[in-house]
C-alpha positions as CSV (number, residue, x, y, z in Angstrom):
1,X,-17.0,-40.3,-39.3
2,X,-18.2,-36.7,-39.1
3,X,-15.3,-34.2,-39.5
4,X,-15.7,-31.3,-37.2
5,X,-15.8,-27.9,-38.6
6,X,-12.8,-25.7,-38.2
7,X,-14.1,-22.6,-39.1
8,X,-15.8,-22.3,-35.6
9,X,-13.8,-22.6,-32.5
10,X,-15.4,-24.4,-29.9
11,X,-16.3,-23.0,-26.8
12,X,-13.6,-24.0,-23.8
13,X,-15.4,-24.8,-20.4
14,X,-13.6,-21.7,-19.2
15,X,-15.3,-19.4,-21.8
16,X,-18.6,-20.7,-21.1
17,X,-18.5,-21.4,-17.1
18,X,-16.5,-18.8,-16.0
19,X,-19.0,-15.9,-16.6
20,X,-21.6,-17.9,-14.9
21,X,-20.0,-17.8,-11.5
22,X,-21.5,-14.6,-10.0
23,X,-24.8,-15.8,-11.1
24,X,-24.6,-19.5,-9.7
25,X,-23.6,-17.9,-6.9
26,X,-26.6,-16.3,-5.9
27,X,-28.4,-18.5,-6.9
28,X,-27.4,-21.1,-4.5
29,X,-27.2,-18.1,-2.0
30,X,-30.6,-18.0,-2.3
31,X,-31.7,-21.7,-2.2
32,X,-28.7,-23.1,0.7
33,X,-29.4,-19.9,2.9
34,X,-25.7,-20.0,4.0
35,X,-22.7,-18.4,2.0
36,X,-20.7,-21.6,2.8
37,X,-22.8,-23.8,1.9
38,X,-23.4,-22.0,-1.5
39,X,-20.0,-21.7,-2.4
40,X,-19.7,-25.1,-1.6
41,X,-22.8,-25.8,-4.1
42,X,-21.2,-23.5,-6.8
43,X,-17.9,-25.8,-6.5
44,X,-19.7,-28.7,-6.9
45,X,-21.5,-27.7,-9.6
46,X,-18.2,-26.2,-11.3
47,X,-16.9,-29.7,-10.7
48,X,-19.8,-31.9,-12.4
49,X,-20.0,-29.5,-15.2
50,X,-16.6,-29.4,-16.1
51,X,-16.8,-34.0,-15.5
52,X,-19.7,-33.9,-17.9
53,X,-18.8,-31.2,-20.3
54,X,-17.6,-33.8,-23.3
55,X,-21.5,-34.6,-22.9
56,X,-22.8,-30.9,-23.7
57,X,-24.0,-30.2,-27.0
58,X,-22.6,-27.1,-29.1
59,X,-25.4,-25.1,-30.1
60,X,-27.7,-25.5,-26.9
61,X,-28.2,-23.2,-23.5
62,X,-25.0,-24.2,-21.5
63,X,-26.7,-21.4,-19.0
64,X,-29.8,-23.6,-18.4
65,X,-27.6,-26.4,-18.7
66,X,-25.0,-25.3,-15.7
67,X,-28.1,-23.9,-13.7
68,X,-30.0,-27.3,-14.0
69,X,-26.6,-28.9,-12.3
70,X,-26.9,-26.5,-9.7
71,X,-30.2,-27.3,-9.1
72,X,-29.8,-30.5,-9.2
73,X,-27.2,-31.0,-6.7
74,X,-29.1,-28.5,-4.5
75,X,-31.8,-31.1,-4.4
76,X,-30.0,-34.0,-3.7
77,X,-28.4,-32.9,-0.6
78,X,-31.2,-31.6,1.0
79,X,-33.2,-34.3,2.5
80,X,-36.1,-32.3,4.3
81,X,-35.9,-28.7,2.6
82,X,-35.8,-25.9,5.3
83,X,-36.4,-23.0,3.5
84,X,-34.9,-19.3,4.3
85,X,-34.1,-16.9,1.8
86,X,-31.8,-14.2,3.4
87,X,-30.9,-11.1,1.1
88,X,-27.9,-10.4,0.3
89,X,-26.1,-7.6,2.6
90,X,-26.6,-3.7,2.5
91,X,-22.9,-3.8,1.1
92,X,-24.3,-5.3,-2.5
93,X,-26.4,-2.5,-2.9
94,X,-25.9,0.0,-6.0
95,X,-23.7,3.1,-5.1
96,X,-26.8,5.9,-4.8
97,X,-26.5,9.2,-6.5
98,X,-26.9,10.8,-3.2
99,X,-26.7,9.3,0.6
100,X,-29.6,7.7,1.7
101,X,-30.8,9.7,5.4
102,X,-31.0,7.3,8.4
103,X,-34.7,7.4,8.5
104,X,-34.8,6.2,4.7
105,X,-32.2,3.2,5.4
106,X,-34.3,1.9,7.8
107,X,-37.3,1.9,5.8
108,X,-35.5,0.1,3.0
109,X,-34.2,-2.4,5.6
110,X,-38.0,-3.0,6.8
111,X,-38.5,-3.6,3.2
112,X,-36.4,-5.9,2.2
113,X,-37.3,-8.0,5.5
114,X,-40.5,-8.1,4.5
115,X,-40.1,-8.9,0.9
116,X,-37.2,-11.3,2.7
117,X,-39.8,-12.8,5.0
118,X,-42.7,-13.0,1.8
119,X,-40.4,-15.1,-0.3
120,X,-39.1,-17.5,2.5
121,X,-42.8,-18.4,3.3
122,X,-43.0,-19.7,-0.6
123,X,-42.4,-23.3,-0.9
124,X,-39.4,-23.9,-2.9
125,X,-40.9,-24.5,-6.6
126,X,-42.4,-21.0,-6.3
127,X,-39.1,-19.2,-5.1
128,X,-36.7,-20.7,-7.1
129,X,-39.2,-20.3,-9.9
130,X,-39.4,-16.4,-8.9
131,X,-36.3,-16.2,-8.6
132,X,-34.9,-17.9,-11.9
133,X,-37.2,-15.1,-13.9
134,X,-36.5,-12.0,-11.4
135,X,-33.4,-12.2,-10.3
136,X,-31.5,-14.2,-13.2
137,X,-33.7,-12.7,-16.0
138,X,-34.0,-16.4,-17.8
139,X,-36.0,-16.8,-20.3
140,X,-39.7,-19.1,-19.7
141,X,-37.4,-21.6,-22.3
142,X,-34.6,-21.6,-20.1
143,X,-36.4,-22.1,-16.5
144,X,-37.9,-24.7,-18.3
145,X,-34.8,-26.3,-19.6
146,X,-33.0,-25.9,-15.8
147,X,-36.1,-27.3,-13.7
148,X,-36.8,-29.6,-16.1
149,X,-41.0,-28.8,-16.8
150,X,-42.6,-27.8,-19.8
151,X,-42.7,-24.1,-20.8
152,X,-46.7,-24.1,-19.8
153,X,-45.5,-25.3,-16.4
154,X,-43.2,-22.6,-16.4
155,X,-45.7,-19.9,-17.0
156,X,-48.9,-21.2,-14.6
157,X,-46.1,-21.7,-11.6
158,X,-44.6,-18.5,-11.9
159,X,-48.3,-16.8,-11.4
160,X,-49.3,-18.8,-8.8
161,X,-45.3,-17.9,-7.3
162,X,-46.3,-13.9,-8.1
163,X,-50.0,-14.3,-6.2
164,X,-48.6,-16.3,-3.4
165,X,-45.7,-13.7,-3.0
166,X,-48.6,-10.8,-3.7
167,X,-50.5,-12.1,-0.6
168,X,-47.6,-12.8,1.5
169,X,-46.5,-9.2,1.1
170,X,-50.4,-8.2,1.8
171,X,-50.7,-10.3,4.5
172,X,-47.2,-9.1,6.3
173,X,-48.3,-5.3,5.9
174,X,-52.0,-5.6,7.1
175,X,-50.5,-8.1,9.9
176,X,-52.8,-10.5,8.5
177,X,-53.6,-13.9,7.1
178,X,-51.4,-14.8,4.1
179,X,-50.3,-18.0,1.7
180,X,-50.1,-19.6,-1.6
């Protein structure tokens, strides 16, 4: 019987989890498309993690491990993927160092619709790919670990998700055609 070590606390589900939530969150913002629905997906995912925490291992990612869950439950309950990626309101925007004129909020409104727009036209492997590595900052390991693909997987779908995106944008601003 192996006696555990003492010396080292072990992690609660709380210490681990609880940091997570912003995170989750917008990540399944950004997959459900609905604020609802992606608080419900958090929940759920809160909810299977803490069920199936005796299973986690000390030592490894609990981030890729929570995101994966997310993911996965994401997945399940879609059953034909309709994909919209809206961004998240003006209100989440850094405080700027000085105030924006109208003419320059309107710009960065037509921008982020476009870049909005660019990304929803991405089929979901590419997005949540992007957006993994973007917007979460994880590592090529840990997309890896959460989609479940090897690390060279990782790496050749993230620049086909960057070219796609890349002539998306393109095509949006020249009005013309535009893809993956």
């Amino acid at each position: 019987m192996e006696v555990p070590d003492k010396s080292l606390p072990r992690a609660t589900f709380e210490d681990l989890a609880l940091p997570l939530f912003d995170q989750l969150y917008n990540f399944a913002h950004w997959l459900a498309q609905d604020a609802s629905e992606a608080e419900d997906l958090v929940q759920e995912t809160y909810a299977k993690a803490l069920r199936g925490f005796s299973s986690f291992r000390t030592g490894t990612n609990f981030r890729a491990w929570i995101f994966r869950i997310l993911r996965n439950s994401f997945l399940t309950s879609r059953t034909g993927l309709k994909t919209r990626v809206p961004l998240e309101d003006e209100a989440a925007e850094a405080i700027a160092s000085k105030a924006p004129t109208p003419e320059e909020v309107l710009v960065e409104q037509a921008n982020r619709e476009i870049v909005r727009d660019a990304l929803t036209e991405l089929p979901v492997p590419y997005r949540e790919i992007l957006l993994l590595c973007e917007v979460e900052e994880m590592s090529y390991e840990e997309i890896a670990l959460v989609l479940g693909i090897p690390a060279g997987t990782v790496m050749s779908r993230l620049h086909r998700a960057r070219k796609g995106l890349r002539n998306n944008l393109v095509g949006k601003i020249r009005g013309g055609p535009h893809g993956v």
